[in-house]
C-alpha positions in Angstrom: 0.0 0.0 0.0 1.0 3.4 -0.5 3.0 5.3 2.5 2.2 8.3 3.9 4.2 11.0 2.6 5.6 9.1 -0.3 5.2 10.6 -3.8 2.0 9.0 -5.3 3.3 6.9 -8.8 2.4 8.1 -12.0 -0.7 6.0 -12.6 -2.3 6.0 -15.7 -5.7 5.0 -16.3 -8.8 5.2 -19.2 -12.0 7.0 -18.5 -15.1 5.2 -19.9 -14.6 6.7 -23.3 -11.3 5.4 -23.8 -9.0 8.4 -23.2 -5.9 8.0 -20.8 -5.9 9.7 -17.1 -2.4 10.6 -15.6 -2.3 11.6 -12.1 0.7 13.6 -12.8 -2.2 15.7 -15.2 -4.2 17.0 -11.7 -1.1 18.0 -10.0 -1.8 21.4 -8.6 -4.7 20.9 -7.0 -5.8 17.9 -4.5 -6.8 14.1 -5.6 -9.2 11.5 -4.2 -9.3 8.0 -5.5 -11.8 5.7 -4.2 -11.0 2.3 -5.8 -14.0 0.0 -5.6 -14.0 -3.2 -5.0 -16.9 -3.9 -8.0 -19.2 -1.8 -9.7 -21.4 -4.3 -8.1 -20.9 -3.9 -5.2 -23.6 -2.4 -2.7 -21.4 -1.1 0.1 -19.2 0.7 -2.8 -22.1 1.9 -4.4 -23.5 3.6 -1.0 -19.8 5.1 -0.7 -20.3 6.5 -3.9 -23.2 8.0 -3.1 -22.5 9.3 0.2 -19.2 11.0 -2.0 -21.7 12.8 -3.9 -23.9 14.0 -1.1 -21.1 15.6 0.6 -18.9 17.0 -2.5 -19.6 20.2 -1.0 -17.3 20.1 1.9 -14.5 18.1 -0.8 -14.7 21.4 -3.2 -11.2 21.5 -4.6 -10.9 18.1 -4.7 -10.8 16.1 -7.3 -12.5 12.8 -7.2 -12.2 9.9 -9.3 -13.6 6.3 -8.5 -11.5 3.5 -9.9 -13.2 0.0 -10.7 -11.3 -3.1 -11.8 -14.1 -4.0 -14.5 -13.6 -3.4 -18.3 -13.9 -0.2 -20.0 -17.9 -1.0 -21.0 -19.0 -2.5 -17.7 -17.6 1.0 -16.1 -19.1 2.7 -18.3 -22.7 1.1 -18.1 -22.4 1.3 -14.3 -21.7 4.7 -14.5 -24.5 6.0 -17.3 -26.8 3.5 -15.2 -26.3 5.2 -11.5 -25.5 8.8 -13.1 -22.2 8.7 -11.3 -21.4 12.5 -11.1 -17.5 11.8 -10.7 -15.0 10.2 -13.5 -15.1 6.9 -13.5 -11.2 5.1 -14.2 -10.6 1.5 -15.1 -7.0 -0.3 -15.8 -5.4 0.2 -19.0 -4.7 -3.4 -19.9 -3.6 -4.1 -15.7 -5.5 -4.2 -12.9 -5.6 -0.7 -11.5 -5.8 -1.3 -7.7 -3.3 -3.6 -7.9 -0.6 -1.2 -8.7 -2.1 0.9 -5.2 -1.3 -2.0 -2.7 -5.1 -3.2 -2.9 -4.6 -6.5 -4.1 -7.2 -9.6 -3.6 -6.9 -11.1 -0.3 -8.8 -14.1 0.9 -7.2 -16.6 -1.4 -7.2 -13.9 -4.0 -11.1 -13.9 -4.3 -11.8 -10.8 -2.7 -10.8 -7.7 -4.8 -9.8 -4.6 -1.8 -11.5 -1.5 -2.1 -9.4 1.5 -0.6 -9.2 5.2 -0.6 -6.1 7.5 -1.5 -5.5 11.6 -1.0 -2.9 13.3 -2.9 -2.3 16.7 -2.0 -1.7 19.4 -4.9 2.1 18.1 -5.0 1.2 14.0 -5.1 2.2 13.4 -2.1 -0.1 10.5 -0.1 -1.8 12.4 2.6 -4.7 9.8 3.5 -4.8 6.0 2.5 -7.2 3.5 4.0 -7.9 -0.4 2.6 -9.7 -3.1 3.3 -10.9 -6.5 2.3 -14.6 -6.2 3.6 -15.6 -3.0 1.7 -17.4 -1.6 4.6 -13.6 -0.6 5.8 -12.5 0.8 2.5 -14.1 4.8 2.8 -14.3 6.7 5.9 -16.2 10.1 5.5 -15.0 11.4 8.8 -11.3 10.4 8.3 -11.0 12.1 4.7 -12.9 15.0 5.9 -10.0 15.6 8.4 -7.6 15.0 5.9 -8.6 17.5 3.5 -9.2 19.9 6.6 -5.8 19.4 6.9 -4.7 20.1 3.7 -6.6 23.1 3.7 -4.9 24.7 6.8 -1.0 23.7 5.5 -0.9 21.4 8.1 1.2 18.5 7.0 0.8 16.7 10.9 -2.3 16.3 10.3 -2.1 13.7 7.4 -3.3 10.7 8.9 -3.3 6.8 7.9 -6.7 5.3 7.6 -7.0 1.7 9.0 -5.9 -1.0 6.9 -8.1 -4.5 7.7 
């Protein structure tokens, strides 16, 4: 998994349409990536929503949800729930792989997690987890971003890992 403080990699991804998504092209302002465990996933999907209902207090932020499925299912998913957010898949990998979220559980159960990258890159916030009911925490990303907001680099803080 990604370390606090440590430059985020270069990731590249595809939107639904086909186009690639560097992070290195939102440097200068912050970054959330929620990584989903599945499109189909209910918990995800709530996380999603609850996103949504609070972009207010994120404003600045960008947000981008990552999903392991292919190109068509993300974008389906997406048109389906009228996901407000860009949607990323893999190109030609698997995207949370290349995060730390790998499957645990024998390798059945795909991790869902949550990274912030200040302006810079840098990891500011990560939290994973194999049950997906451990992968978002409102209250800790609030408190991250808070913190990014008042310059106050202490105050990046490590979500729990299950």
């Amino acid at each position: 998994m990604l370390a606090i403080g440590s430059p985020a990699p270069d990731l590249t991804f595809e939107d639904t349409t086909g186009h690639p998504v560097r992070l290195s092209d939102h440097r200068g302002r912050p970054v959330l990536l929620y990584f989903l465990r599945s499109s189909t996933c209910p918990v995800c999907n709530r996380h999603v929503r609850d996103l949504a209902t609070h972009a207010a207090q994120l404003a600045g932020v960008r947000i981008l949800l990552v999903v392991p499925e292919d190109r068509a299912t993300a974008a389906a998913w997406r048109d389906r729930r009228d996901v407000g957010f860009p949607v990323l898949v893999g190109r030609g990998d698997r995207p949370h792989q290349r995060v730390g979220l790998g499957r645990r559980i024998f390798g059945t159960m795909q991790q869902s997690g949550t990274v912030l990258l200040d302006a810079a890159g840098t990891v500011r916030y990560v939290r994973a987890a194999t049950v997906p009911t451990g992968g978002y925490d409102r209250a800790g990303i609030l408190a991250a971003v808070d913190a990014l907001r008042t310059g106050d680099a202490t105050g990046a803080t490590d979500g729990a890992v299950c």
